[in-house]
N, C-alpha and C positions, 0 to 999 in steps of 0.2 A: 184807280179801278172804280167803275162805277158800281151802283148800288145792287144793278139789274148782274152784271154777271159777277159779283162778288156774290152773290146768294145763289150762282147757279154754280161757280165754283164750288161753294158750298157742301149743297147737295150731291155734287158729282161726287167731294171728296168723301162722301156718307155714306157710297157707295165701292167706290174705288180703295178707300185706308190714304193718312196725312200724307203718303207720300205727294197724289198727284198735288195737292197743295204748297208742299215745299219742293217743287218742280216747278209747279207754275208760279209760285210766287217768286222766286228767285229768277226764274226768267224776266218776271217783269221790273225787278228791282233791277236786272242788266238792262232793261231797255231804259228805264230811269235814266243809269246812271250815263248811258252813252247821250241820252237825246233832251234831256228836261234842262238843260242849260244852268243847273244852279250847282253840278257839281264843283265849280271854281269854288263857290261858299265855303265846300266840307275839304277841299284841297288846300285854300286859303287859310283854315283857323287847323287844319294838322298840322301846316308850314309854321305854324307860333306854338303850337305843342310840340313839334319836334322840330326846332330850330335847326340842328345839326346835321338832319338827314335832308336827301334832295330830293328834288321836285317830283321822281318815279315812287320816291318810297312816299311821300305826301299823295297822288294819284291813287296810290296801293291802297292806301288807310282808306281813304273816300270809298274807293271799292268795296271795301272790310263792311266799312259801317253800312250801306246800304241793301249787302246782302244780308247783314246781322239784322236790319232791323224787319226782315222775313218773317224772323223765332218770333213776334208777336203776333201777325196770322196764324202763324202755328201751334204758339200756347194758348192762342183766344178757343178754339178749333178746342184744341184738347181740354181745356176747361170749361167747355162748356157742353160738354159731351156726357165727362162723369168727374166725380169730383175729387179728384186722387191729384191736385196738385200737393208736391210735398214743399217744402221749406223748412229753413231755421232762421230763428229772430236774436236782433241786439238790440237790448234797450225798451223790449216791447213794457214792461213794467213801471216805465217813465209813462206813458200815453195811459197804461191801465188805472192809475191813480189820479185823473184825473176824469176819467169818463165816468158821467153821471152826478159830477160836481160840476168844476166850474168849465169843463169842455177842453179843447184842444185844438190848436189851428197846426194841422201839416202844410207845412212846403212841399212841393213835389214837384219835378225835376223830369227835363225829358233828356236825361242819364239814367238810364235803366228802364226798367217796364211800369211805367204808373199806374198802368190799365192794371196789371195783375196785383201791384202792390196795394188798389183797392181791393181786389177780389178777396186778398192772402189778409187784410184786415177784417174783413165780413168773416173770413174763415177761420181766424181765431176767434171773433168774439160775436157772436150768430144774433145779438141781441145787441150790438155795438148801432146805435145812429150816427150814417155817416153821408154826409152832404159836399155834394164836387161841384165847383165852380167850373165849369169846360167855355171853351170860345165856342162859337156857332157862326158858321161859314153861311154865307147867302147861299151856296146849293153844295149841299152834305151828302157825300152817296156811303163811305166805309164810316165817315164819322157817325151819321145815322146809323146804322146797325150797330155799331161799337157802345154808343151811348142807351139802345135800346138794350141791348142785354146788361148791360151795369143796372137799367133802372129793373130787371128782371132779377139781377143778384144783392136785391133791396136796398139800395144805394141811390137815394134824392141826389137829382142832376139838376144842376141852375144856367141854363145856357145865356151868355152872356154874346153880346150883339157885337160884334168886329167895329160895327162903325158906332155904335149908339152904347150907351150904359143908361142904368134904370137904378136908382134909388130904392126902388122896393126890393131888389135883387139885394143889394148891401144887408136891408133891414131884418129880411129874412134870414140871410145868413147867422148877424150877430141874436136872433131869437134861439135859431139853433143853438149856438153856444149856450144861452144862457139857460138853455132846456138841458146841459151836462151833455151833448151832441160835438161831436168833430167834424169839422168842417176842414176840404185839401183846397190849396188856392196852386197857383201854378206859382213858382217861381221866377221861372226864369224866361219866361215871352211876356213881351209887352203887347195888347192886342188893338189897341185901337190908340190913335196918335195923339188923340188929347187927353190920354189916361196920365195918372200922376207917375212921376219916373224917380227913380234912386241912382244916382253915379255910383258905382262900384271899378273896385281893380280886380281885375283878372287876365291870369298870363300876362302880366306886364304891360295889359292893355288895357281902355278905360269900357266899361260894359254899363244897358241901362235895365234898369229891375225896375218890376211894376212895385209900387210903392202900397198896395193896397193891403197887399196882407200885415206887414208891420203898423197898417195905421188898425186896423180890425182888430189886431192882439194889444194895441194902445187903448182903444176903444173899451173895449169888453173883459178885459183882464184876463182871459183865456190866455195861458201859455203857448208860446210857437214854437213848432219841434221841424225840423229838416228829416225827409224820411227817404229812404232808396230801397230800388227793390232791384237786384242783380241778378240774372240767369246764372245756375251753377249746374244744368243739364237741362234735359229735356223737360219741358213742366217741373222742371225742380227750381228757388227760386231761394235767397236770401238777404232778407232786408234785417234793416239798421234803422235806429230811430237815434238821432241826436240828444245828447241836453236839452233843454228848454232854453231858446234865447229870449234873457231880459231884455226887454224894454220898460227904461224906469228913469226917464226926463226929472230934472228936479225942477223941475216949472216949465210951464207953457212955450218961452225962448228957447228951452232947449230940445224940444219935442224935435224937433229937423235934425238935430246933430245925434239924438239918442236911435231915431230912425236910422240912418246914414250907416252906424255903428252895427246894428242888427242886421242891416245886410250885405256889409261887408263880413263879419260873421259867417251868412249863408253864404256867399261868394267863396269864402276862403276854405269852407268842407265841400262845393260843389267843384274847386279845383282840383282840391285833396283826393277826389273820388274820380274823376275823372282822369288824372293820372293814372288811377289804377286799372279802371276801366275804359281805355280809349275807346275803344269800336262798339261802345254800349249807346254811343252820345248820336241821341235821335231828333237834334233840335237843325233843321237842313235851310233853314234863313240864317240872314246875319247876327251874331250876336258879340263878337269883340268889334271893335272901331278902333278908333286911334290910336295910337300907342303912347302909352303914360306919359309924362315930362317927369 
């Protein structure tokens, strides 16, 4: 959906009430899923989630998740309207103890809504600094607007280049931190080919993780938390904050295998959630490959 009538949808639905939005958006997530040719991806990785069922109920699931991931036009929409999203949190007291010392790096996951799980953080803690690494497409038409109102819901955005990466981008980030700032890195998309990659197992298959966030919480001593934000109704939303995952190499040789360790870690709760939440998982490129030995 381009830029020009995603903002004219908009305003229609400012007029009209969320329905025509979740009419029309859900129309277009049917046109998705019959005509964008990447449905085989989300039919393919439910075929290894639900090994046992066939190829209609795998077809079905793909369906599920491309109409589910509508509710994020629709909770952007309502939250940005008035400010009545509700929720409830696990663990937010892990992150609260560290903000304003030594910082905090989230993982965030495109399992569940990350867009509101930033907003639902600004929303707890109104004076919280909070800085999001996002990919930046050569030509952005939803992602532009999306990232315009996060930097409107006071939340520093660092748009990172699909084909090129910048060294001042890194540098800032670890400033943040060390200013008692939380800083979300993506977990789970890799965004440019010569970015540094983690092997991980999941579903019994081998998957690659961008390696950058566990070297940033190497780096900076900033603890790394894995965060999720679930739909539990309409604009109702509840997240979970992990443990802190150590990284603590006993020398320099071990730095690669203490990495390796921490994101299999995040691998093994982004499975764990995933089970629970099938038709939440909004990442629709490839992300298992081979299957383990």
């Amino acid at each position: 959906m381009r830029s020009f009538w995603y903002r004219l949808l908009i305003r229609l639905t400012k007029l009209c009430g969320p329905w025509l939005l979740v009419v029309t958006s859900r129309a277009i997530a049917a046109g998705y899923f019959f005509f964008s040719g990447k449905v085989g991806i989300s039919r393919r990785f439910y075929g290894v989630l639900f090994p046992d069922k066939g190829n209609l109920y795998h077809l079905w699931c793909a369906f599920r998740q491309y109409q589910n991931f509508t509710t994020i036009h629709l909770d952007r929409f309502l939250a940005s309207r008035t400010d009545t999203t509700t929720f409830t949190s696990q663990g937010w007291e892990k992150l609260e103890a560290v903000i304003g010392r030594e910082g905090g790096i989230l993982l965030m996951s495109h399992l569940g809504n990350w867009e509101m799980a930033a907003r639902l953080l600004r929303q707890q803690k109104k004076d919280m600094k909070l800085l999001l690494y996002m990919g930046r497409k050569e030509k952005e038409g939803v992602e532009h607007i999306q990232k315009e109102d996060l930097r409107r819901a006071g939340i520093t955005i660092i748009g990172v280049d699909q084909g090129t990466g910048s060294p001042f981008s890194a540098v800032e980030g670890i400033r943040f931190l060390q200013a008692g700032g939380v800083v979300s890195m993506t977990g789970d998309i890799v965004w440019r080919s010569d970015q540094r990659q983690v092997r991980v197992s999941f579903l019994g298959h081998d998957a690659y993780l961008p390696e950058a966030p566990y070297v940033f919480s190497l780096v900076s001593g900033a603890p790394l938390f894995v965060f999720f934000a679930f739909r539990a109704g309409e604009n109702n939303y509840r997240f979970t904050l992990s443990d802190p995952i150590e990284i603590r190499p006993h020398s320099r040789g071990q730095r690669a295998e203490a990495i390796a360790g921490a994101a299999q870690q995040y691998a093994d709760l982004l499975e764990k959630m995933l089970r629970e939440h099938p038709f939440e998982w909004y990442h629709f490129d490839r992300f298992i490959l081979s299957k383990k030995q």
